[in-house]
Steps between C-alpha positions, in 0.01 A plus 500: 500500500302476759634587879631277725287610809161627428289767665115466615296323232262733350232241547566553922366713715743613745455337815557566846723353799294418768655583851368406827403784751749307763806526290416884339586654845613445895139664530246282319237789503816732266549184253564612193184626260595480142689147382809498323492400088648219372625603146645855571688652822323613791490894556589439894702251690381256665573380851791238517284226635217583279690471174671162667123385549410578160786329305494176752152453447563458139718280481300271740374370175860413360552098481696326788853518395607148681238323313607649162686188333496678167815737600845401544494842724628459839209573727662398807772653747605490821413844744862551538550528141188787468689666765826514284271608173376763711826627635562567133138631343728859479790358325606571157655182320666732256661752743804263570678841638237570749397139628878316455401194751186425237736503205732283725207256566440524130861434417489178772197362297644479176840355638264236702297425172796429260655306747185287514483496098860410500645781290852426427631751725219649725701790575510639140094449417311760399168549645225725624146511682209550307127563528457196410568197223338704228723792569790235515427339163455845359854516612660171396314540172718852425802380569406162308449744214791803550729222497420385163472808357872571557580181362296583213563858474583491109121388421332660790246670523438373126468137652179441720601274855269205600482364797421054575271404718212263593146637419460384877660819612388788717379756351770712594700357218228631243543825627880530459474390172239733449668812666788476369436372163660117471328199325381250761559153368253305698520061523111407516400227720480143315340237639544441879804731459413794680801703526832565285627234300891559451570374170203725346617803661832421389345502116353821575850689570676698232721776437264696658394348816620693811417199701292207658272543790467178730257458758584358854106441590204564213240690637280271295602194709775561688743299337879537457588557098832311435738777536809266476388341190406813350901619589532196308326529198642841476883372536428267240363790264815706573717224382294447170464865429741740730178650649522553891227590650457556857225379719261711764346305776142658593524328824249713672335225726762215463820663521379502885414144502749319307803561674357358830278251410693357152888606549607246276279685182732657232329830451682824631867626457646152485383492151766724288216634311313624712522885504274637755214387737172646693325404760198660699534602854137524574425168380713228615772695685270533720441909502179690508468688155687645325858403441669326224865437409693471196857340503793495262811256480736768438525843416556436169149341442341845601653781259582779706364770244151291724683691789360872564682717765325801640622684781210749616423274772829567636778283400575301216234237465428237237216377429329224246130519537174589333374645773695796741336573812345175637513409880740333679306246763485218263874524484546492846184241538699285228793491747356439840357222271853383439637524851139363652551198305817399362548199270325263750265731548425551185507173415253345749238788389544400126457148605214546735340651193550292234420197746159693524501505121533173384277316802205710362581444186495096565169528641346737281598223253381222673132686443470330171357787327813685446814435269816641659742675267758559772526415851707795681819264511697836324345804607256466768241550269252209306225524241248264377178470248269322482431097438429418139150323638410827652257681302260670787764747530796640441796691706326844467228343729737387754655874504169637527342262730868576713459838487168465724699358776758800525766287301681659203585230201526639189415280199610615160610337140820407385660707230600424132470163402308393780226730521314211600641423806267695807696433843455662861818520676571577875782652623642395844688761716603527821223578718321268270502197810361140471230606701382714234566271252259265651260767543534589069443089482208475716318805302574345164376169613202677632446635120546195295160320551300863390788533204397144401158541510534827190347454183799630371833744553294842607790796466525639168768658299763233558713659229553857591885506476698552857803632532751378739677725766775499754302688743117535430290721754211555273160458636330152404251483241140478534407136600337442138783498293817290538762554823823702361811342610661740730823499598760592752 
């Protein structure tokens, strides 16, 4: 198998840094005289402000993060907040002994979220801070699956677990069932039904099946799946079989959105079924990268052989985590976030944004070339194809022709079933203002006559498969080939 992270390509000649005389030394005339390499460590160090130089001058060429519309990453904070990240660069997340007040603040979040996902008694949820909600499905998804095992410990490990979901789900999800060796049971799109339907991931369930994913917010459009119905559909297959199987929520952008903007949605712990939820931090809890959180009704949804206890930190301290060491600022970030903002707060952010959302949605479709799936009245997030009479060119264009002005708008296919379907979708955050939105209009206006004018759709390679993420900070592809969706 080939590794991860690669060395230098035999087919490149190592190249050299290139530092300016002014930044080698105080004294121009005793700058430095040999460059640093790029692929292997230097034999010296270098001067603070030189190696500063050299690193910011790199990532000059990095895309502007504000005008990135493919991420659901939040790429906006106040100065106050950097100042409480930085207060905490030093801290250990994991050394609860040694840093008590960032375990406390910890603590405070998790109380805070299950009291805003109504867990029956707020007090007794289980919960804790995560990297991020790939680490916190990773979580949700054990438990989902140590908890059927004991239920099934006569014919486990003999049996093999499976695990319900829409094909529309991050690709987190393929990689639990992939790590730790369950069946995913995927719903394919049908028609204009892009997410889960209940009823046929209710067929899907057996014996077997740990559980049912539900997603509060598709990355592929931003729409809520049905997670009431689907506690539904499954309530109806316990009566008609004795099966009861419990439900996940994967609310890593909407589980931030939902219970300000659409309180009166049936989707967290007010549903019996529902076992656990996630949500990202960094995306629409408003936190710089990377925090995540997973959340439990009750102890007894998270089996406490889960639990480890190690005491070499000093103490006795439990932790549930993929990771260990990890940074504590995002913690702390996540809860000046709280206190900043409160549930007004919160609130009038989450509305500002999706207000954002579904104006520019309404004009975009008031173009006439485009056909607009969704319209950011969930999450604040829209995506649209083409008009059937458009033949010139297609959404891969649009991305590419975007791209030119600084904007980031990934277009990519739809999966199973409706392979077909080619959409560009734009994310709206906050820091994502209607000033800028009019600015993304006027550029895409300014495109349309020279689209109109090709012989036909120029990017290639529309079918090159694209997996989804929670948090994508690839690199975008060469402008040739189609726009990857990628996601925060």
């Amino acid at each position: 198998m080939a590794p991860l992270s690669h060395g230098t390509p035999a087919s490149r000649v190592q190249p050299e840094l290139a530092v300016n005389p002014l930044h080698g030394a105080a004294n121009p005339a005793a700058a430095m005289t040999e460059t640093p390499p790029e692929n292997r460590l230097p034999e010296a160090p270098l001067a603070p402000a030189t190696a500063y130089q050299l690193v910011h001058d790199e990532l000059m060429l990095d895309g502007n993060a504000r005008l990135n519309l493919a991420t659901f990453v939040t790429t906006w904070m106040e100065p106050e907040a950097g100042r409480v990240m930085a207060d905490c660069r030093d801290k250990n997340m994991i050394d609860k002994d040694e840093y008590p007040r960032t375990a406390e603040l910890e603590r405070r979040c998790v109380a805070m979220l299950a009291d805003l996902w109504h867990a029956p008694d707020p007090s007794a949820a289980v919960g804790c801070s995560t990297t991020g909600s790939s680490e916190a499905c990773m979580l949700a998804g054990m438990a989902l699956k140590r908890r059927w095992s004991l239920r099934n410990a006569d014919r486990y490990p003999g049996a093999r677990p499976n695990l319900v979901m829409g094909v529309n789900v991050q690709v987190c999800w393929d990689k639990f069932c992939a790590y730790w060796e369950v069946e995913a049971r995927q719903v394919p799109m049908e028609g204009e039904q892009f997410h889960l339907d209940p009823r046929a991931a209710a067929e899907l369930c057996d014996e077997n099946t740990i559980g049912v994913v539900g997603i509060l917010g598709s990355t592929y459009d931003g729409s809520y799946e049905p997670i009431a119905e689907l506690c539904t559909a499954l309530d109806e297959l316990q009566e008609r079989t004795g099966l009861d199987i419990p439900v996940h929520v994967d609310g890593a952008s909407g589980a931030m959105i939902a219970p300000f903007l659409d309180q009166e949605l049936l989707w967290d712990f007010r549903l019996p079924r529902v076992a656990s939820i996630n949500t990202s931090g960094h995306k629409y809890g408003l936190v710089y990268p990377g925090v995540g959180w997973a959340l439990w009704r009750d102890a007894e949804a998270l089996p406490e052989e889960l639990v480890f206890r190690v005491n070499y930190l000093g103490g006795d301290m439990p932790t549930f985590a993929l990771n260990f060491s990890r940074p504590g600022a995002q913690v702390a970030a996540q809860y000046y976030m709280f206190l900043r903002l409160g549930r007004e707060g919160y609130r009038a952010v989450q509305q500002a944004t999706r207000d954002v959302a579904r104006s520019l949605a309404a004009r975009i479709g008031a173009l006439g070339d485009f056909r607009l799936l969704t319209r950011g009245e969930e999450l604040p997030v829209f995506a649209f194809t083409t008009a059937p009479d458009i033949r010139a060119y297609d959404v891969f264009d649009v991305s590419r022709r975007l791209r030119e002005a600084g904007w980031l708008v990934p277009a990519y296919t739809f999966p199973a079933h409706r392979e077909d379907l080619a959409v560009c979708r734009v994310v709206c955050r906050n820091g994502f203002t209607s000033d800028l939105a009019a600015l993304l209009l006027d550029d895409l206006r300014r495109v349309l006559p020279e689209l109109r004018e090709q012989p036909r759709p120029l990017v290639r390679d529309r079918g090159a498969e694209t997996p989804f993420h929670h948090c994508e900070e690839a690199a975008p592809p060469p402008l040739a080939e189609p726009s990857a969706p990628r996601f925060g």
